[in-house]
C-alpha positions as CSV (number, residue, x, y, z in Angstrom):
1,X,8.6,6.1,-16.9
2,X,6.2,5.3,-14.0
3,X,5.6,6.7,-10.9
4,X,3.6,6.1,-7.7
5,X,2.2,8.6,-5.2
6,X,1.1,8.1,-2.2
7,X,-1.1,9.9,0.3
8,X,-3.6,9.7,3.3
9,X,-0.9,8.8,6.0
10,X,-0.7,11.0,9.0
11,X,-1.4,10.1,12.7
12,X,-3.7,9.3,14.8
13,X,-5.0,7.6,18.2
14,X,-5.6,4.1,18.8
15,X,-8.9,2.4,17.5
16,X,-9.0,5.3,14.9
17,X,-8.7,4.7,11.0
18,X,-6.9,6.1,8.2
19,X,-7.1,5.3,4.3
20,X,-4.2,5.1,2.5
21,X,-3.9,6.1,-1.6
22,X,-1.5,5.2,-3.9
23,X,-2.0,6.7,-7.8
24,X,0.1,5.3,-11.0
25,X,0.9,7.6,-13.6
26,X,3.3,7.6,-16.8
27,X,3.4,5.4,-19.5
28,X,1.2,2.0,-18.3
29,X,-0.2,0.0,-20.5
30,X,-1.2,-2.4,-17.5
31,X,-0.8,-3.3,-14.0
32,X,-0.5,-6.9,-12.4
33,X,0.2,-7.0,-8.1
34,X,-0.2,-3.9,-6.6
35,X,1.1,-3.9,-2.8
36,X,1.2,-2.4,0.4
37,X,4.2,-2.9,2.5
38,X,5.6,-1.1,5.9
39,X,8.9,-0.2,7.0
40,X,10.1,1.1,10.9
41,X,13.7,2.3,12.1
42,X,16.0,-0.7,12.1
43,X,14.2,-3.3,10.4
44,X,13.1,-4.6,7.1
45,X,10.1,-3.6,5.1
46,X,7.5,-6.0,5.4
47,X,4.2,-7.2,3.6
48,X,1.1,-5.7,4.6
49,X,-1.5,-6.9,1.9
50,X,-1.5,-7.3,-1.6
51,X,-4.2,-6.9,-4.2
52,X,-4.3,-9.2,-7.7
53,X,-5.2,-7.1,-10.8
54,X,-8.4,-9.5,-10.5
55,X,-9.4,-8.5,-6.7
56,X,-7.8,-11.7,-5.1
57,X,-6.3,-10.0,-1.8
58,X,-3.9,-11.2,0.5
59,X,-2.8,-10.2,4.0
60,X,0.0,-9.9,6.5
61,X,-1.8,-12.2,9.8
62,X,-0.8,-8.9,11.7
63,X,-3.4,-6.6,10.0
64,X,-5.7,-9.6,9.1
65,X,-9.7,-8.2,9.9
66,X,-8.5,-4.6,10.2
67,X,-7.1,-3.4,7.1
68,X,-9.0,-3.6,3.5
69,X,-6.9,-3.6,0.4
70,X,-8.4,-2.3,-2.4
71,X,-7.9,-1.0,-6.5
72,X,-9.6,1.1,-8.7
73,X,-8.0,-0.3,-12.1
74,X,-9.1,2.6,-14.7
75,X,-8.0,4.9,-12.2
76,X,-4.5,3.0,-11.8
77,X,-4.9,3.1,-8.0
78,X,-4.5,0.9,-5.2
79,X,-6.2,1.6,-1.4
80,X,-5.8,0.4,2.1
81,X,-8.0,0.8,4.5
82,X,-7.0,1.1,7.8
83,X,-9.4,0.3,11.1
84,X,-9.2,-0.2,14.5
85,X,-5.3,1.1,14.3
86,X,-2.5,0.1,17.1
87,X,0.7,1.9,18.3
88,X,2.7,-1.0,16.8
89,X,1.1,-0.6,13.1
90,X,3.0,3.3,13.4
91,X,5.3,2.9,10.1
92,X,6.3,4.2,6.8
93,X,3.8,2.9,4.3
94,X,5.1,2.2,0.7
95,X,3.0,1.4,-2.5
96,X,3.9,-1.5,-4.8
97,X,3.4,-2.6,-8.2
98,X,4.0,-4.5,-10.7
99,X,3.9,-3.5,-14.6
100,X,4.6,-6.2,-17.2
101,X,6.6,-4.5,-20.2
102,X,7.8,-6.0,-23.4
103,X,11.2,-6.8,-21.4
104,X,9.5,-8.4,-18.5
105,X,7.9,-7.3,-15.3
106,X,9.3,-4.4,-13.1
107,X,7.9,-3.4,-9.5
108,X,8.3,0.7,-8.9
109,X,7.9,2.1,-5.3
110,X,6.4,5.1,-4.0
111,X,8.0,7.3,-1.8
112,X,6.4,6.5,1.7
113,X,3.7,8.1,3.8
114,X,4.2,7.9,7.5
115,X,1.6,6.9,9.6
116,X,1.7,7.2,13.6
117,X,-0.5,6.0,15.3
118,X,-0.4,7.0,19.5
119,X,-1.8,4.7,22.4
């Protein structure tokens, strides 16, 4: 069984920065994508960036120059970075990844951090 945890959300004004952690733990023998994505009240969880197992990172255009996506593989964590932070980034914050097994690939979840972020 896996499991991801995050922390670092919380709230904060605009302009400030927060940084985002999200540890893997249980039985992993590797990790391939690990994600960030963002859910508010009435609409669907979207992308924020995602981070290769080799570095390649990818972002949403809507946090493009002010978030950082980053992973610490022998630690089985993935980051993000957070500047210059706007009322409408204020979301829960989930964790993705991707574990290949011997039955395929499965993505787990982690449970959400709420960030809030006030003009």
């Amino acid at each position: 069984q896996v499991q991801l945890v995050e922390s670092g959300g919380g709230s904060v004004q605009a302009g400030g920065s927060l940084r985002l952690s999200c540890a893997a733990s249980g039985s992993i023998r590797s990790i391939n994508a690990m994600g960030w994505y963002r859910q508010t009240p009435g609409n669907q969880r979207e992308l924020v960036a995602t981070i290769t197992s080799g570095g390649t990172a990818q972002y949403a255009d809507a946090v493009k120059g002010r978030f950082t996506i980053s992973r610490d593989n022998a630690k089985n964590t993935v980051y993000l970075q957070m500047n210059s932070l706007k009322p409408e980034d204020t979301a829960v914050y989930y964790c993705e990844a991707d574990f290949p097994t011997t039955m395929g690939v499965y993505d787990y979840w982690g449970q959400g951090t709420q960030v809030t972020v006030s003009s």
